[in-house]
Every structure is written in structure tokens, then in C-alpha cells.
C-alpha positions as CSV (number, residue, x, y, z in Angstrom):
1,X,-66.3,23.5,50.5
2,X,-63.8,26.3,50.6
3,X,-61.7,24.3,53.3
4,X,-61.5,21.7,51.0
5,X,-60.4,23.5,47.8
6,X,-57.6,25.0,50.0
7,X,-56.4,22.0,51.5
8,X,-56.5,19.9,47.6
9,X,-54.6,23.6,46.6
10,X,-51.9,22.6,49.3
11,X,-51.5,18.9,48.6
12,X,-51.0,20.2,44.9
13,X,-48.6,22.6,45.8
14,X,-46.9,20.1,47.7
15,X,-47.0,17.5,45.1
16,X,-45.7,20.1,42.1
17,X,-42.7,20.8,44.9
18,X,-41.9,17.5,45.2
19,X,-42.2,16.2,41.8
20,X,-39.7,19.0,41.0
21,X,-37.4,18.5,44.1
22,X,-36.9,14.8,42.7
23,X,-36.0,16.1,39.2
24,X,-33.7,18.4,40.7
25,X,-32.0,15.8,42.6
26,X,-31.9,12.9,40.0
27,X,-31.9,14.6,36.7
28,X,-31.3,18.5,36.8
29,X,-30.4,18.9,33.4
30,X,-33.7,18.1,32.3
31,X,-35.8,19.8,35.7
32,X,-33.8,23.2,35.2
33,X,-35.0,22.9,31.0
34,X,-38.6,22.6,32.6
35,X,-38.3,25.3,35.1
36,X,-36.9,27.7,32.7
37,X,-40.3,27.5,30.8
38,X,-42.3,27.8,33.3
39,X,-40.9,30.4,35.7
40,X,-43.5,29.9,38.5
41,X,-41.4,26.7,39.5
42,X,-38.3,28.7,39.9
43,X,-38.3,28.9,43.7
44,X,-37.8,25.6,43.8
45,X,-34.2,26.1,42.0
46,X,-33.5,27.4,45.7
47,X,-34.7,24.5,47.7
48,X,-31.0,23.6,48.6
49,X,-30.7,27.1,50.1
50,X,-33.5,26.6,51.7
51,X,-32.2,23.5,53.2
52,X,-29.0,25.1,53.9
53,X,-30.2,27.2,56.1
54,X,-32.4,25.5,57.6
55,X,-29.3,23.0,58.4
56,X,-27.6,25.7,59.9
57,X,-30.6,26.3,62.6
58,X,-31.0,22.6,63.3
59,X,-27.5,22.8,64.2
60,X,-26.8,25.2,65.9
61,X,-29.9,24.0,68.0
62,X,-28.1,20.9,68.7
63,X,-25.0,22.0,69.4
64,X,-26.9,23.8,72.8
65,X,-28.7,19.9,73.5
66,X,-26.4,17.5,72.7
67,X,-22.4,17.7,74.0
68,X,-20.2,14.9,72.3
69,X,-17.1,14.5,72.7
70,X,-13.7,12.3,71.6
71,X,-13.7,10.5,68.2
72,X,-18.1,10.9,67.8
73,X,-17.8,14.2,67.7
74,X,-15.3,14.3,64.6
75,X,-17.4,11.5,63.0
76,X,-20.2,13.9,63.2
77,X,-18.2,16.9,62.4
78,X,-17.1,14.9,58.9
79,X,-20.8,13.7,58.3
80,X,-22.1,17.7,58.6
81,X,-19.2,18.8,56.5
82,X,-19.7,16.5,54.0
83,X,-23.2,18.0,54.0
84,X,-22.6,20.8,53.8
85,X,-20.0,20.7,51.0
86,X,-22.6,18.7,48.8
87,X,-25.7,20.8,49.2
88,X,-23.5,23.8,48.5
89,X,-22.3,21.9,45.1
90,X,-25.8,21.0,44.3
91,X,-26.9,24.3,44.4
92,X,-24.0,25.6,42.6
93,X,-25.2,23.3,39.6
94,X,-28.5,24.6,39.9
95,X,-27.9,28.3,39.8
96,X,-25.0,27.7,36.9
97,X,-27.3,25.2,34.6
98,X,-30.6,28.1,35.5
99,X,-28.0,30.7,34.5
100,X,-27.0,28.9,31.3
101,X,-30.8,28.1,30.0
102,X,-31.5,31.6,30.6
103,X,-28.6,32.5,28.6
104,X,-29.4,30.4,25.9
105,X,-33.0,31.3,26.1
106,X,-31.9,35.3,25.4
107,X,-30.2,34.6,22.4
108,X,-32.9,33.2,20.2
């Protein structure tokens, strides 16, 4: 019985992460308004970190496995900076629309 509350805790964790991953992604505005009230979602603000870094470590695990070379390699080289560019915007908008809630919040 206890094995099974945990596990149905974990797929509810999961599913509350995901949910709010999704409403990161497609509609921040109105995730980051949720998040703000409820302040146990908020380490999910730093999801693109997360991936960041874990981006990082996948790569540089890679790079030791697989050697390209010649026009591949910059194709892949543009696909990872692209990447990279874009999860560091994202998160960007994240921290700056968290910041401004918060903000807004204070002054009432």
C-alpha cells in the first residue's frame, strides 16, 4: 500500500511538471501568473537551466563518441547553437516575466 501511494505521488509529480513545462513553453505569460501564486511550482521556472545543462553533458559526451567532420559537422555545430541560443532566450523570458509578477505582486 505504501509502494503504491509513492509511485501515484510520482506520476503526480510528474504530471504537475509537465502540465507546467507545456504552459511554460506555449503560453508563459499566463504559467509564470500561476506559478507566482503558488510558489511550490517555482522550480519549474528553471526547467530550461536544467535542460541547459544537461545539454552541455550530453555533449560533451558526444563529442568523446562520435568524430564528424567536413560540412556535418557545421550543420550540427549551427543546429546546437541554435539550441543553445533559444533555451537561453527562453529562460531569459522566464526569469524577466517571474521577476516582473513578483514586482507587481510587492506593490499591492
Amino acid at each position: 500500500m505504501k509502494d503504491m501511494k509513492k509511485s501515484m505521488f510520482l506520476i503526480f509529480c510528474a504530471y504537475i511538471w509537465t502540465k507546467t513545462l507545456l504552459g511554460l513553453t506555449f503560453s508563459p505569460f499566463t504559467t509564470i501568473r500561476q506559478v507566482t501564486r503558488r510558489p511550490v511550482l517555482l522550480p519549474v521556472i528553471f526547467s530550461p537551466f536544467i535542460g541547459l545543462i544537461a545539454f552541455f553533458i550530453f555533449g560533451r559526451i558526444g563529442s568523446f563518441l562520435i568524430n564528424i567532420y567536413g560540412l556535418k559537422r557545421e550543420a550540427i555545430a549551427l543546429l546546437l547553437s541554435t539550441v543553445l541560443i533559444s533555451i537561453v532566450l527562453w529562460q531569459a523570458l522566464l526569469i524577466y516575466l517571474l521577476i516582473s509578477f513578483i514586482m507587481a505582486l510587492w506593490k499591492r
